[in-house]
C-alpha positions as CSV (number, residue, x, y, z in Angstrom):
1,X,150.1,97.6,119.1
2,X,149.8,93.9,117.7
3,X,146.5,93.3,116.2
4,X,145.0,91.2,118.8
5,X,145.7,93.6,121.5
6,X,143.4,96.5,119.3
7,X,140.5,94.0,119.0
8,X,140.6,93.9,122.6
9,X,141.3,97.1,123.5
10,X,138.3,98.6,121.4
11,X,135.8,95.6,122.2
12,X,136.3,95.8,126.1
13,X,137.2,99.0,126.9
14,X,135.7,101.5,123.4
15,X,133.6,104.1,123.0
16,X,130.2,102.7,124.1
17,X,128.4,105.7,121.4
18,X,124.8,103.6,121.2
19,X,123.2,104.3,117.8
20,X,119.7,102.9,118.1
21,X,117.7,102.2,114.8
22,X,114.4,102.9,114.6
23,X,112.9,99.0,114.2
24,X,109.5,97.8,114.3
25,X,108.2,94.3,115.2
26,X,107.3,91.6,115.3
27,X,110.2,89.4,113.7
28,X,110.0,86.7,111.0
29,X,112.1,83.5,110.5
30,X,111.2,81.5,108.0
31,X,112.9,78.7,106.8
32,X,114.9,79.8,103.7
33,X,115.9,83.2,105.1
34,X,115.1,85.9,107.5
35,X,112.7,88.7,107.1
36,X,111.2,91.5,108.6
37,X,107.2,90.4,109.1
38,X,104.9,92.9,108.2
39,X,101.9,93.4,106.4
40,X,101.7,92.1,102.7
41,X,101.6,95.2,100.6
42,X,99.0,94.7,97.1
43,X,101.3,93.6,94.3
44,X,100.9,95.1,91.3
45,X,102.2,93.9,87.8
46,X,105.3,95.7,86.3
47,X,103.5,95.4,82.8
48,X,106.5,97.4,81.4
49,X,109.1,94.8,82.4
50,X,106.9,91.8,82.0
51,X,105.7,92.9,78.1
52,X,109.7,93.4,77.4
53,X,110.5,89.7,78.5
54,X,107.5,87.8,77.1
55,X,108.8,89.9,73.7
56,X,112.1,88.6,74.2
57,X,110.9,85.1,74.8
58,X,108.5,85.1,71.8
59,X,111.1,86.3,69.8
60,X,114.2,83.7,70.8
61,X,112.8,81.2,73.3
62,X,112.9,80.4,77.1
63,X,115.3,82.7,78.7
64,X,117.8,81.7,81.5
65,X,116.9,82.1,85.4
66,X,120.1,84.5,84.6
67,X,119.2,86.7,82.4
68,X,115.6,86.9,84.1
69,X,117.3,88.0,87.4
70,X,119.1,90.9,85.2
71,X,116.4,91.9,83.8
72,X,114.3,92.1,87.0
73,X,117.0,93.3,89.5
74,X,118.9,95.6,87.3
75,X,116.9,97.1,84.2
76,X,117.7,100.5,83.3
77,X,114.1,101.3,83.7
78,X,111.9,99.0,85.4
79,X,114.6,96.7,87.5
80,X,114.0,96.6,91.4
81,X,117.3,97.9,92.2
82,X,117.3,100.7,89.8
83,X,114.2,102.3,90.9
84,X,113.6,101.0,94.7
85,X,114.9,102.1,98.1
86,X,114.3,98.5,99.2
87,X,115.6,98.0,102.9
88,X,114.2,98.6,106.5
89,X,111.0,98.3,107.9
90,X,108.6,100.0,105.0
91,X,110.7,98.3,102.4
92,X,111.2,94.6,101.7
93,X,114.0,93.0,103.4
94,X,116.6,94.1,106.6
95,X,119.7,93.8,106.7
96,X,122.5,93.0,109.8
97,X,123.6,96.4,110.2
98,X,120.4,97.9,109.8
99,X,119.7,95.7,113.2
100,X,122.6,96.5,115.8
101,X,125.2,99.2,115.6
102,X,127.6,96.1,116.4
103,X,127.2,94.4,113.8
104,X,129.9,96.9,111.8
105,X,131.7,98.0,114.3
106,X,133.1,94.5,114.7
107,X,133.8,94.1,110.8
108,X,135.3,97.8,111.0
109,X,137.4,96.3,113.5
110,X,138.2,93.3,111.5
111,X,139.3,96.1,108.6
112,X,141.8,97.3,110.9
113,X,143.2,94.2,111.8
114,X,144.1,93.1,108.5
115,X,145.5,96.4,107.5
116,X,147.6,96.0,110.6
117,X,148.5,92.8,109.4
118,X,149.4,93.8,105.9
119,X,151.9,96.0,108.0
120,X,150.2,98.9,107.9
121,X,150.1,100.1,104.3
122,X,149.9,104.0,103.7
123,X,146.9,103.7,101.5
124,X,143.6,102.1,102.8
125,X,140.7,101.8,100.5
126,X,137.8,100.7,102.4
127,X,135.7,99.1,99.3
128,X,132.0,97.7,99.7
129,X,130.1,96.1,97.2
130,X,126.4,96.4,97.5
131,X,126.3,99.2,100.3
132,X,122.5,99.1,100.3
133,X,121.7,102.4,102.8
134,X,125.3,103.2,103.9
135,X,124.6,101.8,107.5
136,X,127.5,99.3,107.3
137,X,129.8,101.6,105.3
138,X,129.3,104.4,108.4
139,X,129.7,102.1,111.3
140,X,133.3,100.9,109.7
141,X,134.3,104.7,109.1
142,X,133.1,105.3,112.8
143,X,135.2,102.5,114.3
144,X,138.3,104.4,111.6
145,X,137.6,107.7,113.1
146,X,138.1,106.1,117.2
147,X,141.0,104.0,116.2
148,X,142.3,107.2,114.6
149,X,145.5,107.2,116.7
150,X,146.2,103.4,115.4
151,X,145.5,104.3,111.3
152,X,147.9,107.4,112.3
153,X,149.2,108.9,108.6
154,X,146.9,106.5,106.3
155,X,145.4,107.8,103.3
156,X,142.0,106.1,103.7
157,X,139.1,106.1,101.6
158,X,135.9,104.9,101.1
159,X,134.7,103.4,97.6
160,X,131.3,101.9,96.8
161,X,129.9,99.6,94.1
162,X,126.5,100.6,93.6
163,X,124.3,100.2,90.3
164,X,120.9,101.6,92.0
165,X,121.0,105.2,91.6
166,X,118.3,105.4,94.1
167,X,120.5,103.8,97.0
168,X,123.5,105.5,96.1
169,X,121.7,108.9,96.8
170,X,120.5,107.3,99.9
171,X,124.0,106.3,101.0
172,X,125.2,109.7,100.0
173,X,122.6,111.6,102.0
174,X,124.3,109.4,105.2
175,X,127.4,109.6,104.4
176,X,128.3,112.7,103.0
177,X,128.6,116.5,104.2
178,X,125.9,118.7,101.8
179,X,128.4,119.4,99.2
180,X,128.9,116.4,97.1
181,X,129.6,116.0,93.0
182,X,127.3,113.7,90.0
183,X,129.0,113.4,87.1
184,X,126.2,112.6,84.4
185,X,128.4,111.0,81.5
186,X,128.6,107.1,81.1
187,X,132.2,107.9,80.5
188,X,132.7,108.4,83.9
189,X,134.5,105.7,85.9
190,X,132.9,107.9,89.2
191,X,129.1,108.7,88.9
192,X,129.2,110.3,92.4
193,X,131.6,111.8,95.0
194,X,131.8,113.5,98.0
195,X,133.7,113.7,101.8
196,X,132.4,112.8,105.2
197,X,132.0,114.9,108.1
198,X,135.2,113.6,108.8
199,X,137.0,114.9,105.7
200,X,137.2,111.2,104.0
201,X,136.5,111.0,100.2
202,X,133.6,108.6,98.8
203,X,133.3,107.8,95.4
204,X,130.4,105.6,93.5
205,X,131.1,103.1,90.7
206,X,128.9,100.9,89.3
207,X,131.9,97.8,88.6
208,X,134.7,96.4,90.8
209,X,136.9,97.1,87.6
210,X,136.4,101.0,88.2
211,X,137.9,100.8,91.9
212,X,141.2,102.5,91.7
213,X,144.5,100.2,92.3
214,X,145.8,100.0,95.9
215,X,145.8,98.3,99.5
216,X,142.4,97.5,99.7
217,X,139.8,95.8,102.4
218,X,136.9,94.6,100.6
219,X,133.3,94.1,102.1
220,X,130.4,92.2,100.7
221,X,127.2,91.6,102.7
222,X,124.5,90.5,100.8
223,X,125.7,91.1,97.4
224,X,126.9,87.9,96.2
225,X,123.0,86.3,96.7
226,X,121.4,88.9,94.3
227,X,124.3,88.2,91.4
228,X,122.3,86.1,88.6
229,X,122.4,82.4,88.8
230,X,122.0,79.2,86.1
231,X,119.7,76.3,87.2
232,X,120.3,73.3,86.4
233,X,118.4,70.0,87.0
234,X,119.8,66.3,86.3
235,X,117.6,64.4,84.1
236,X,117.1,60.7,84.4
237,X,115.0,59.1,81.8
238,X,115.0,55.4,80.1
239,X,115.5,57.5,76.6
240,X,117.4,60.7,78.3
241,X,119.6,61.5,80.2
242,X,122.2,64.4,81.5
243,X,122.2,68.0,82.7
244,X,119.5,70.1,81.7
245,X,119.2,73.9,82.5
246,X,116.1,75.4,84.1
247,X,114.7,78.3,81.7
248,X,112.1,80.6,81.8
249,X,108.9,80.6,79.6
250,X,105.8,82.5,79.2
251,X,103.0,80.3,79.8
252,X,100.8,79.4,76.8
253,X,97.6,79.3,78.6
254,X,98.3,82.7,80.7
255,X,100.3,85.1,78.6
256,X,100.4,87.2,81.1
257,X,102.3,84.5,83.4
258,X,105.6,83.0,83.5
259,X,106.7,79.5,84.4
260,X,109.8,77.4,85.1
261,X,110.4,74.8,81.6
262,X,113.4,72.4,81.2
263,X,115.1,73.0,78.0
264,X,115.1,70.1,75.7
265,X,118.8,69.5,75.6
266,X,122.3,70.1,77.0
267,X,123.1,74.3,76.6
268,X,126.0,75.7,76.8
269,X,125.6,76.8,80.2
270,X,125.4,73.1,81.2
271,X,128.5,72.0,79.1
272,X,130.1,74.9,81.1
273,X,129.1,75.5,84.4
274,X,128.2,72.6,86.2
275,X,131.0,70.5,87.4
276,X,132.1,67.0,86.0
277,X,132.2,65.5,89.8
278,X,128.4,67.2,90.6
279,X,127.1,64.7,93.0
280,X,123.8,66.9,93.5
281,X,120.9,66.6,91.2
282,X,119.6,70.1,91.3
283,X,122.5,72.7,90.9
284,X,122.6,76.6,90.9
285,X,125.7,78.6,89.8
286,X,126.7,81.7,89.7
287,X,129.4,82.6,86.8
288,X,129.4,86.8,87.7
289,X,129.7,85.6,91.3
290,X,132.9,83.8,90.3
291,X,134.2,86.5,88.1
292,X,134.2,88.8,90.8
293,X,135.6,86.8,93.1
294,X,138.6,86.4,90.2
295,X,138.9,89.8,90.6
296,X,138.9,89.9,94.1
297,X,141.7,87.4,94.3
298,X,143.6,89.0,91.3
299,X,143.0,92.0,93.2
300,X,144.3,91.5,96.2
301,X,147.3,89.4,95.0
302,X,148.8,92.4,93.2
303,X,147.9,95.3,95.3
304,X,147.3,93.4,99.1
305,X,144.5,93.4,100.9
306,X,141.8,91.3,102.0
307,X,138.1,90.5,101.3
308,X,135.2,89.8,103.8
309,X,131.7,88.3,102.2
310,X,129.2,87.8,104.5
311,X,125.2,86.0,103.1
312,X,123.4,83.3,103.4
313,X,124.8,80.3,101.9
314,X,126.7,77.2,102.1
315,X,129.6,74.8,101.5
316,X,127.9,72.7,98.1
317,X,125.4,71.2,100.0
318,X,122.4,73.2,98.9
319,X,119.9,72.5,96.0
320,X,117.2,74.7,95.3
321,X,117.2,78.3,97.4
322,X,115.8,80.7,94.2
323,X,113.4,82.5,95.7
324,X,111.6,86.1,96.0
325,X,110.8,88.2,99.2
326,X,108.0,91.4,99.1
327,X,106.9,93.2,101.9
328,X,109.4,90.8,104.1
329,X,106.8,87.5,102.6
330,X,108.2,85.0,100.9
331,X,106.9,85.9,97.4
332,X,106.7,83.6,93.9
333,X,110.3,84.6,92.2
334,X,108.2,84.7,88.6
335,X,105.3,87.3,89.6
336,X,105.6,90.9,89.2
337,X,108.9,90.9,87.5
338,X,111.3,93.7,88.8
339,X,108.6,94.5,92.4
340,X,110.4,92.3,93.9
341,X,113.9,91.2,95.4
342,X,115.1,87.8,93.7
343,X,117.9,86.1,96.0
344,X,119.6,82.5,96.0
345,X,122.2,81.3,98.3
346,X,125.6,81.9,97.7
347,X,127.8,78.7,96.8
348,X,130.9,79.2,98.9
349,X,132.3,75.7,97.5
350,X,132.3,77.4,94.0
351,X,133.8,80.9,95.4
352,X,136.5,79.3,97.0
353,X,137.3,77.0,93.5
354,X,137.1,80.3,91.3
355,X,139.5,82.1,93.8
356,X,142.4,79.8,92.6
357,X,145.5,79.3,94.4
358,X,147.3,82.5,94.4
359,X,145.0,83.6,97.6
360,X,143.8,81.6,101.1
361,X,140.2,81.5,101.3
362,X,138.7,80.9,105.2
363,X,135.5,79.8,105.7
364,X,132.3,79.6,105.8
365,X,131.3,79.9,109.4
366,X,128.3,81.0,110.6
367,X,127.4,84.5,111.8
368,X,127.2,83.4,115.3
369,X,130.8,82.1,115.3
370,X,132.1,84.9,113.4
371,X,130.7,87.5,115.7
372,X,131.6,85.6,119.2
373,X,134.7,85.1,117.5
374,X,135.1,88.9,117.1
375,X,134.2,89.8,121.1
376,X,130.5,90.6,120.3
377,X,129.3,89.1,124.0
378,X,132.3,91.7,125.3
379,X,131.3,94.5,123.4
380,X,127.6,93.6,123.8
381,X,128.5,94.3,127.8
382,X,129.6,97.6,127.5
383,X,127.3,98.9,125.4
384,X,124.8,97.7,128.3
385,X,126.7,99.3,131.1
386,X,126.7,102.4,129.2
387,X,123.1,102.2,128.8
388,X,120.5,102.8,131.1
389,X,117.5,103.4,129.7
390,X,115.1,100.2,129.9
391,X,113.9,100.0,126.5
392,X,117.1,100.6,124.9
393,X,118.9,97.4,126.5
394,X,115.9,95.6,125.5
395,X,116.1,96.7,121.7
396,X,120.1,95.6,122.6
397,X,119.2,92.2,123.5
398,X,116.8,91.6,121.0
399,X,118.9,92.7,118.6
400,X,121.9,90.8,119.9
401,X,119.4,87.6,119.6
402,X,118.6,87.9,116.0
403,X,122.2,88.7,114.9
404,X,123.4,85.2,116.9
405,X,120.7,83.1,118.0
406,X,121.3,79.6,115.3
407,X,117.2,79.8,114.7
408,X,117.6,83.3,113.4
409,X,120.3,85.2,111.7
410,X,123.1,83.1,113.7
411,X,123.4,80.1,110.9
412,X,121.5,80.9,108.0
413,X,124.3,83.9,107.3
414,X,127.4,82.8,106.5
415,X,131.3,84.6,107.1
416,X,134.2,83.7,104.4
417,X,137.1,85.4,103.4
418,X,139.8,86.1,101.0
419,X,143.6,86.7,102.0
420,X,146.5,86.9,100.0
421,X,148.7,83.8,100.5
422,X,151.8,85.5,102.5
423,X,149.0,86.3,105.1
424,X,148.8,83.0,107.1
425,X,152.8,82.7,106.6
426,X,153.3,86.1,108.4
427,X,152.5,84.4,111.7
428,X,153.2,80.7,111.5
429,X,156.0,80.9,113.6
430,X,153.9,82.1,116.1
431,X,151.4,79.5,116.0
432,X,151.3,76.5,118.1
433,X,150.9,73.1,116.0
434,X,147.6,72.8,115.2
435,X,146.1,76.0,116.1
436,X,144.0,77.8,114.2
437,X,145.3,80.5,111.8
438,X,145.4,84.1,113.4
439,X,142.6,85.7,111.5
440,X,140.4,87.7,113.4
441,X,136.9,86.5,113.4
442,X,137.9,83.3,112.3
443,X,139.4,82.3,115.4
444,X,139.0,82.8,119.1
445,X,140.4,86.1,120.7
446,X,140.5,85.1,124.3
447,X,138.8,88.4,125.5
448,X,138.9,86.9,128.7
């Protein structure tokens, strides 16, 4: 069976299993992003977190916007990731699979594809980075378990990079029958492990590097948007001139209170990061974000496989997009360090440049184009034939809004990938001139 004819197959004629979340309304949209709206929740001050930086900053001087996201995502103690169980409805943000139960199936199905593709290697690691609750990660291993007969003998596993303990027991508590394994030393490539209902193995790491060798599929929804970024702002005066990055100071009038300052001349940041050709005058960059997509690339280039990163962002075009959400508000980025998510959009320009040429990168498209692309409006129909219970096909419609509609979730997310180089070449004798490549999601199935 050719990979187009499964995408079909389980789009038009699959299981219709509906999986509804429990959601609450009403909806958000606001203009940077896409939030659940909800009550705002009293903020109060990590003093722990915020003493530690003004230290720092007394000590040494205006810090980066980089290091200030580390410190308030991901320290050991205080960091919002470390000690928060921050999605759904009573937490801060939702995500896309959180939404619809389509959402992943269609990028489970997109998993498969490109293992078929890859000719159907006997080892399939199934890697995502950033699994937040496990929702995504268990609508890809359901989609596995139906198209069971297809994997056939493949030793498939699922890895996930996750540096919140409190999510990865989460995720665990989803994904995992009641026997599972912690592994306390730092030593430890594995922190946690366990099987599925199913009998497939999970392990947690908290880095890419840890991932064992082999084919692997690699997803990343909203994880490249909460990697620190370096602001920089282009200075035009009649005595100065030039890149300048964006730092972070503790106020001299408020001690208790941070603010944005403009250090007083070129860092090293600036002599590295930003780009000689920059046409913008307000640029953020993200130099984990294009180490990990290094490794990605490197990644896939010895071993196969394929990547799939799905966020908000955009081709270059963007200036400022640092901001904060709490309680689904849009919340000031430099209040309350580590109570609240810090996010910026994802650069896909500067992805795709820090890939290099050993792999094909496709995209970005929007969310809307992805998912019409991969048969949602086909799947979406037999979900509702299946379904006859009048609330439920309206929670299906709404949700099927949100995840496409351009005002909503349909633009601001964006779909890119990365694909070893002998991918496209597999099939170009196949291709008409000027046709698009054969990648699914990427271009049109013809479900019709």
């Amino acid at each position: 069976m050719r990979a187009l004819s499964l995408l079909k197959s389980y789009i038009s004629n699959g299981c219709a299993v509906l999986y509804v979340w429990n959601m609450k309304g009403p909806w958000a949209v606001w203009q940077t992003g896409y939030r659940w709206s909800s009550s705002v929740r009293k903020l109060q001050s990590n003093r722990t977190l915020l003493k530690h930086l003004a230290c720092k900053i007394n000590a040494t001087g205006p810090i980066s916007v980089s290091e200030y996201m580390r410190e308030a995502l991901t320290n050991p103690v205080s960091g919002y990731y470390t000690k928060n169980d921050m999605l759904g409805p009573d937490g801060d943000f939702i995500t896309s699979p959180e939404i619809s139960q389509i959402f992943g199936e269609l990028l489970g199905v997109w998993c498969v594809s490109e293992w078929m593709a890859a000719g159907k290697p006997s080892v399939l690691h199934l890697v995502e980075l950033g699994p937040g609750r496990g929702s995504l990660a268990g609508d890809v291993l359901r989609v596995f378990r139906q198209l069971k007969s297809v994997l056939g003998e493949a030793e498939v596993s699922l890895h996930l990079v996750e540096v919140s303990p409190k999510l990865s027991q989460v995720q665990a508590e989803r994904l995992l029958r009641d026997q599972q394994q912690e592994y306390d030393t730092k030593e430890e490539l594995v922190y946690r492990s366990g099987t599925t209902h199913t009998g497939i193995s999970v392990y947690w790491y908290r880095r890419i590097e840890d991932v064992p060798k082999g084919f692997s599929v690699f997803l990343a929804h909203e994880f490249f948007d909460a990697l620190p970024i370096h602001k920089f702002q282009f200075l035009v005066k009649r005595t100065d001139k030039g890149w300048r990055e964006v730092l972070v100071d503790v106020d001299p009038e408020r001690t208790d209170k941070l603010r944005f300052v403009l250090s007083h001349s070129p860092t090293l940041a600036s002599a590295i990061f930003v780009q000689i050709d920059e046409k913008r005058q307000h640029v953020e960059v993200c130099p984990e974000g294009g180490v990990i997509i290094q490794n990605l690339a490197n990644r896939i280039t010895e071993d196969g496989g394929a990547a799939l990163i799905a966020d908000y962002g955009h081709d270059g075009i963007k200036t400022d997009t640092f901001r904060g959400f709490k309680g689904h508000q849009l919340h000031d980025v430099l209040e309350a360090p580590g109570m609240a998510d810090l996010t910026a959009d994802v650069d896909f320009r500067y992805l795709r440049k820090m890939a290099g040429g050993q792999v094909t990168c496709l995209g970005p498209i929007t969310q809307q184009s992805f998912l019409k692309n991969m048969g949602i409006d086909a799947r979406m129909q037999v979900l509702l034939r299946s379904c006859h219970d009048k609330d439920t096909r309206a929670q299906l419609i709404h949700s099927y809004d949100f995840l496409t509609n351009p005002k909503k979730m349909g633009h601001r997310f964006q779909f890119f990938s990365v694909l070893g180089r002998g991918r496209l070449a597999q099939s170009k004798g196949d291709q008409k001139a000027g046709t698009p490549p054969p990648v699914a999601g990427f271009t049109e199935l013809g479900l019709q």
